[in-house]
C-alpha positions in Angstrom: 68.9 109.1 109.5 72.6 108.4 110.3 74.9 106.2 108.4 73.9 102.9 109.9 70.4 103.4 109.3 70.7 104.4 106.0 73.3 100.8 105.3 69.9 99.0 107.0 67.5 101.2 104.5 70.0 99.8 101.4 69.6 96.0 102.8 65.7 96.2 102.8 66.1 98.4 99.2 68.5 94.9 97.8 65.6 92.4 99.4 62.9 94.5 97.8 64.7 94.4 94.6 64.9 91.0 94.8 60.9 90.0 95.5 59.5 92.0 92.7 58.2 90.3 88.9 59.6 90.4 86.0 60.8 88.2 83.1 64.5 87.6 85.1 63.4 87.4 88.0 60.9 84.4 87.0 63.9 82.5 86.1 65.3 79.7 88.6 68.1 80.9 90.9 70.4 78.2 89.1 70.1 79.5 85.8 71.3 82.7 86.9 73.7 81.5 88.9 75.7 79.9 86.4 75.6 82.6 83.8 76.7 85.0 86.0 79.7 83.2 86.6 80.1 82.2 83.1 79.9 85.8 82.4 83.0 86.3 85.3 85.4 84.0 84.0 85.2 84.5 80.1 85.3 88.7 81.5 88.2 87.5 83.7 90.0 85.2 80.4 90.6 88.4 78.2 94.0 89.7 78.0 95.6 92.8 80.1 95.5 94.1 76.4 92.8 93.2 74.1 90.5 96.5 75.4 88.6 96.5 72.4 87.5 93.0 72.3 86.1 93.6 76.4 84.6 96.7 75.6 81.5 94.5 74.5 81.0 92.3 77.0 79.2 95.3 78.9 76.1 94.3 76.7 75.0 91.4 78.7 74.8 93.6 81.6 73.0 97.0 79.9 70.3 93.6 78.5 69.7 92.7 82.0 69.4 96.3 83.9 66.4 96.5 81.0 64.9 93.5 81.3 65.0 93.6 84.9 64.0 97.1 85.3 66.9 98.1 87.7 68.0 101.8 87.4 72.0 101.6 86.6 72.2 104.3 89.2 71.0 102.3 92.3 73.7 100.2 91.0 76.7 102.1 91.1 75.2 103.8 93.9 74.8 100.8 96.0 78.6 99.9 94.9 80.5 103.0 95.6 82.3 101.6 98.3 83.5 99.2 96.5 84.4 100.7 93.0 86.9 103.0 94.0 88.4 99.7 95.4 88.1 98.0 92.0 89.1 101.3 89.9 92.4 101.5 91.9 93.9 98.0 91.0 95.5 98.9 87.7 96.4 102.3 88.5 100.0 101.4 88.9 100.5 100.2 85.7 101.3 103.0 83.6 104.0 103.8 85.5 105.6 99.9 85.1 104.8 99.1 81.3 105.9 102.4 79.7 106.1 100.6 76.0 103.9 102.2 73.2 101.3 99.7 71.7 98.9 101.9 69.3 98.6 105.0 68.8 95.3 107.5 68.5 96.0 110.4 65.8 99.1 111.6 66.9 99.3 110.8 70.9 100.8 107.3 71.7 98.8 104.9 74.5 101.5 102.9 76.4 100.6 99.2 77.4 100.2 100.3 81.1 97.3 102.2 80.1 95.6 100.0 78.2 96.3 97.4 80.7 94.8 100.0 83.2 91.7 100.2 81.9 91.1 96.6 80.7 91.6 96.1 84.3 89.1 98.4 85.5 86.8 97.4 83.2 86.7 94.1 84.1 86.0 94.7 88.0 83.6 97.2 86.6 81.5 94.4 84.7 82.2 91.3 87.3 80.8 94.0 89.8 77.6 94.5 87.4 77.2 91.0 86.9 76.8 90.2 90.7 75.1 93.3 91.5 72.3 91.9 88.9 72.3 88.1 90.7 71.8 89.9 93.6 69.1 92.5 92.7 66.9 89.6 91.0 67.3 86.3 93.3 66.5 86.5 96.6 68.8 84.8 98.9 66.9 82.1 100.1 66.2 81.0 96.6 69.8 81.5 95.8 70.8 79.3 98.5 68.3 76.5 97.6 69.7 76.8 94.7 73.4 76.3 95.8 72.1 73.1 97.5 70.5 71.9 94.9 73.7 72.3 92.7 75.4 69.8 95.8 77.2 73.1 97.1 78.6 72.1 101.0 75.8 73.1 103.3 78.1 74.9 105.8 79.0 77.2 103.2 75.8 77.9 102.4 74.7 78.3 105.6 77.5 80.8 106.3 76.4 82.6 103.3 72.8 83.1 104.5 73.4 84.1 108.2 75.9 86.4 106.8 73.5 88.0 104.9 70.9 87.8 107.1 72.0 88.5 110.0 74.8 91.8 109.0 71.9 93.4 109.4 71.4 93.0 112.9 74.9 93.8 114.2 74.5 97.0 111.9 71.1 97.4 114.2 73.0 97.3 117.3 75.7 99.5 115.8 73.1 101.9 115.3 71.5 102.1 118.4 75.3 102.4 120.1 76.3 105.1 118.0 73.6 107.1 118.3 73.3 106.6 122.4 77.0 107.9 122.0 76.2 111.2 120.5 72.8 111.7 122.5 75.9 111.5 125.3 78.4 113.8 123.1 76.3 116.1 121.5 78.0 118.0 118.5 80.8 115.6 117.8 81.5 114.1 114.4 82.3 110.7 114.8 83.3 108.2 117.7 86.5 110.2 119.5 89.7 108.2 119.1 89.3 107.6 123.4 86.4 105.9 123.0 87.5 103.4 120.0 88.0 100.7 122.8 85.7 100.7 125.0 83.2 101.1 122.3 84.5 97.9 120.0 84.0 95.8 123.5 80.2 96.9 124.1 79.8 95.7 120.3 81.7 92.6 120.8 79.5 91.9 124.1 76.5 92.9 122.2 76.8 91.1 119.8 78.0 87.9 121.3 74.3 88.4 123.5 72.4 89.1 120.2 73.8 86.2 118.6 73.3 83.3 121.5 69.2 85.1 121.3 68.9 84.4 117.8 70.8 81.1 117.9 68.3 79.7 120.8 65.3 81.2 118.8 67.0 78.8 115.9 67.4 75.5 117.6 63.3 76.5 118.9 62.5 76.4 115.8 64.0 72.9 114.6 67.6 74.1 113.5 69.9 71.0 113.8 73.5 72.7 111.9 71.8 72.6 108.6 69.1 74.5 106.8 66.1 73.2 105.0 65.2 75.5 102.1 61.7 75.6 100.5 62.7 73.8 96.8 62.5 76.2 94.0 60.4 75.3 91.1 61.8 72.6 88.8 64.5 73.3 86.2 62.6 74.2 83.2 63.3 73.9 79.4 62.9 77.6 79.6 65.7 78.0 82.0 68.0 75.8 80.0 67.8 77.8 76.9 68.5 81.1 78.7 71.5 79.6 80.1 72.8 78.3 77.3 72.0 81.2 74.8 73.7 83.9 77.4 76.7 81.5 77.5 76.8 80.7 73.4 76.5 84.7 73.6 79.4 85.0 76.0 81.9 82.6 74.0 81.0 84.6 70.7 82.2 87.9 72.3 85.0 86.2 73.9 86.7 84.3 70.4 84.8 86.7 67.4 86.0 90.6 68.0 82.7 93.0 67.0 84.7 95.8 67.0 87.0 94.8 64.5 83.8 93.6 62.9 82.6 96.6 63.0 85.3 98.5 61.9 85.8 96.6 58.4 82.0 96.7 58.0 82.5 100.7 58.2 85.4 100.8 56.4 84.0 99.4 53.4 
């Protein structure tokens, strides 16, 4: 199995992920929705500084991998690509903010570190968060759901062919690359002579797969717009989960549990 066909393998693992039953996944798409991004912006309102009062906000998404029965692994597995991406943004910053803003035992933390890992953290948890939407709402209910919500249908078009539809340019990408090395036996990799002619069979390929599937579309009643099934209504069920993981958000984000914490050992 080469790399293309195991990116098509992790597709159809996200879609299976996505159709199976459990109490999250029996929620609507729009309740989910708009915790998620509840969760990202109070995640993305902390300061560059306050580490300790972040630090819990990772217990919304432990909750969810449990409830939801999703191994943390496939997770940051399914991510790696992107992490190191995420894990890099702040890694500048000890070198710019050099001041000394607490102190463990004797060894001073500077501002740039603690800025460094607040940083980090909250990619780290915004990545979680999605990872979750994703894992539990398939993308057709997700989309129903965006229209539902009076999201522009051209964006949400975009956002299902995308999708969808990656998947088939990564098909063609793998039957390309491995007709190139059935011709270039032994070689790692596309050679560096081959980079341009290559790109243009994809392009040309592509452009040919696309105008099949587009015909096959308009055959089938496609007039610029998409008509999702409806999800089921909006339940009182739905509401309170909403608003309880939201009340929960805005308790982590104004009350710090650490510091809580902290006195409640102290004493």
């Amino acid at each position: 199995m080469n790399k293309m066909q195991k990116a098509l393998h992790e597709l159809s693992e996200m879609d299976e992920l996505a159709a199976r039953s459990t109490p999250l996944h029996a929620l609507h798409p729009a309740a989910k929705l708009i915790t998620t991004i509840a969760y990202i912006l109070v995640t993305l309102s902390f300061n560059k500084y306050d580490l300790s009062g972040l630090v819990p906000m990772v217990l919304w998404p432990v909750l969810l991998f449990q409830i939801s029965d999703t191994d943390v692994r496939s997770c940051f597995y399914k991510l790696r690509i992107v992490l190191p991406l995420v894990m890099a943004v702040g890694l500048f910053n000890p070198f710019f903010d050099r001041e000394i803003i607490l102190r463990v035992g004797s060894v001073g933390v500077s501002g740039g570190v603690v800025s460094m890992i607040t940083l980090m953290l909250k990619g780290l948890f915004c990545l979680m968060a999605s990872f979750l939407l994703m894992a539990t709402t398939k993308i057709d209910n997700l989309c129903a759901a965006l229209r539902s919500m009076h999201f522009p249908s051209m964006l949400t078009s975009l956002l299902l062919l995308t999708y969808r539809y990656v998947g088939v340019m990564t098909e063609e990408l793998a039957v390309m690359t491995e007709a190139y090395h059935l011709r270039a036996p032994g070689q790692k990799g596309i050679h560096i002579s081959a980079w341009g002619s290559f790109l243009g069979q994809l392009l040309l390929r592509s452009m040919d797969r696309a105008q099949e599937l587009y015909s096959s579309m308009r055959l089938r009643g496609y007039h610029q717009h998409f008509h999702f099934a409806a999800n089921r209504p909006f339940n009182g069920r739905d509401a309170l989960y909403a608003a309880c993981c939201i009340l929960f958000f805005l308790l982590l984000r104004f009350i710090s549990i650490s510091q809580l914490l902290g006195g409640l050992f102290v004493r």
